[in-house]
N, C-alpha and C positions, 0 to 999 in steps of 0.2 A: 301349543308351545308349553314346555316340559316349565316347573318353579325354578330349577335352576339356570336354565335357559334365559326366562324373564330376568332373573337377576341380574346373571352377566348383562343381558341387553341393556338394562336402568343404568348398571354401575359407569358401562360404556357412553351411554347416552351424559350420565355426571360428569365423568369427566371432559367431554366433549363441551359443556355448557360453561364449567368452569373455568376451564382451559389448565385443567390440573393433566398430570403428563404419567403413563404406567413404564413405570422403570424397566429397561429391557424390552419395551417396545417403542416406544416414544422417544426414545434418547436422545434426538436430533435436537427434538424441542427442550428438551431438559436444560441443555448446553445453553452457555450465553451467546447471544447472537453476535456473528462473527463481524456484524456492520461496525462496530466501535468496539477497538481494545484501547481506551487512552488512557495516561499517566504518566505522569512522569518518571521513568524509569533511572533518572541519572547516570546510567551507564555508559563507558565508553565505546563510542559507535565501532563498529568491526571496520576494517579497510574492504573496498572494493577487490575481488578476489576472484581468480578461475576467468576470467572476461574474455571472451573469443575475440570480440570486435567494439572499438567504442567509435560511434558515431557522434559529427559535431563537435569533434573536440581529440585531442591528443589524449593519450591513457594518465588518468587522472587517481589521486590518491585522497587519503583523507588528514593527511599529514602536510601535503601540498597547499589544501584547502583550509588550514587551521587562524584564527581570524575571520573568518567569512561562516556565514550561516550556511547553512545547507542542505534543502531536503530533497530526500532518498525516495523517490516515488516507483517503487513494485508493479511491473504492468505486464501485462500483453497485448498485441494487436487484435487476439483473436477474443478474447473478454470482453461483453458488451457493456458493464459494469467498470471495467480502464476506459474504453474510448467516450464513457458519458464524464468518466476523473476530465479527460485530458483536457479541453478547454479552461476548465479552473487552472491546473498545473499550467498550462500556458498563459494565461492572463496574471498570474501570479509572478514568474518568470519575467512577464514586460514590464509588471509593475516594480520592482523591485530589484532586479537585474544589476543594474546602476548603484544600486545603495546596498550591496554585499552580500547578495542572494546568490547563491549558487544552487538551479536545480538542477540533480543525475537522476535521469531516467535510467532503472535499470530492468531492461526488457529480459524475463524469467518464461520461456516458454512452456505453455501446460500441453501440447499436440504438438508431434514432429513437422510440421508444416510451418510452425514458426517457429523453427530454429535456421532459416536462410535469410541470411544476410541479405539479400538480394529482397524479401517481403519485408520486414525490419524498416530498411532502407524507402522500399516503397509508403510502408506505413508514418513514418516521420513524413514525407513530403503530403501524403492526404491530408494530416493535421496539422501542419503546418508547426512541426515539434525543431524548434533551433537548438534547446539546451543544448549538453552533452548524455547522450544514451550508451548506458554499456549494456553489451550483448551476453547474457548471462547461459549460454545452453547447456551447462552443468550444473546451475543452480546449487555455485559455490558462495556465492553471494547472497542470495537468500539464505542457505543455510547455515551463513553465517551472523546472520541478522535472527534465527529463528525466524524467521517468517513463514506464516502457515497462508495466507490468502490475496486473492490479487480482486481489487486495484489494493496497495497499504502506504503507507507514506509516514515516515520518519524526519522527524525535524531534529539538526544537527547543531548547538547552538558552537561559539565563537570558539571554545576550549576542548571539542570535539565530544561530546556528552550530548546522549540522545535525549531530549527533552519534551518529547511528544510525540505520542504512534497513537495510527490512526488508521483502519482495516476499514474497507468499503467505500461508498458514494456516501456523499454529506459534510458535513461539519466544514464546509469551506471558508465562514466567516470566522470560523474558531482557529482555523490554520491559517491565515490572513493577518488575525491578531497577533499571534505569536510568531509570527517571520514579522511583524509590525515592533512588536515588543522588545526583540533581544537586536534587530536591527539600532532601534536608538538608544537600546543599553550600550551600544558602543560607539554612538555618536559623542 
């Protein structure tokens, strides 16, 4: 093994120990992990847009909705990372439903397989998803939320201002509290 060979090996073996990252190879890991982007963003939430087909509900707006909480959960059927979301998004949904919760699935497909209405459809009845689902297969609604990753979930508070986004599986006690929160700030 040639001195410069050794080197490179060490330097690789470093940063492999440290978990430090080489620029332009590594980049994946550089980046912040896409499981949490939260904050409160304050911005006003974009309307439901481009929607082929809404399931469990009449075609619904964010203007219709204004007064009522409501979060925007980003899915697919085919994402095994959405269907580990869905349970929480439906136990949240029952829990809360009653007291001005409004959740919109809106189904973004990443594979042409899940742009038929007809899987969608099947996929709400396996999980047993009652909200209202809008059927996004132009991912005019995503892009208008900026949305980069699925599962993501936007919480919509009473004067239509997104007040907490939240990419990937987790933080369900923390989305619990604040549909808890801005719920009895209008009680």
């Amino acid at each position: 093994m040639t001195l410069k060979l050794l080197a490179v090996s060490a330097a690789l073996l470093g940063f492999g120990v440290t978990g430090a990252v080489i620029p332009g190879i590594c980049d994946e890991a550089a980046r912040p992990a896409p499981t949490v982007t939260a904050a409160a963003s304050q911005q006003v939430a974009p309307d439901f847009t481009g929607i082929s087909n809404w399931f469990n509900s009449k075609p619904l707006s964010l203007a219709d909705l204004r007064g009522k909480v409501v979060l925007v959960d980003f899915w697919t059927y085919g994402c095994v990372n959405c269907v580990n979301t869905l349970p929480h998004v439906t136990e949240l949904y029952a829990k809360y439903k009653d007291k001005g919760l409004v959740v919109v699935g809106v189904h973004t497909p990443e594979f042409p397989f899940e742009r038929s209405a007809s899987n969608v459809q099947a996929a709400l009845k396996r999980h047993g998803i009652s909200y209202p689902v809008a059927q996004d297969n132009d991912s005019r609604t995503w892009n208008a939320y900026r949305n980069q990753y699925w599962p993501a979930q936007y919480i919509i508070d009473q004067s239509g201002r997104i007040v907490f986004e939240h990419a990937g599986e987790g933080r369900y006690d923390e989305i619990d509290r604040t549909v808890a929160r801005l719920l009895n700030a209008n009680s």
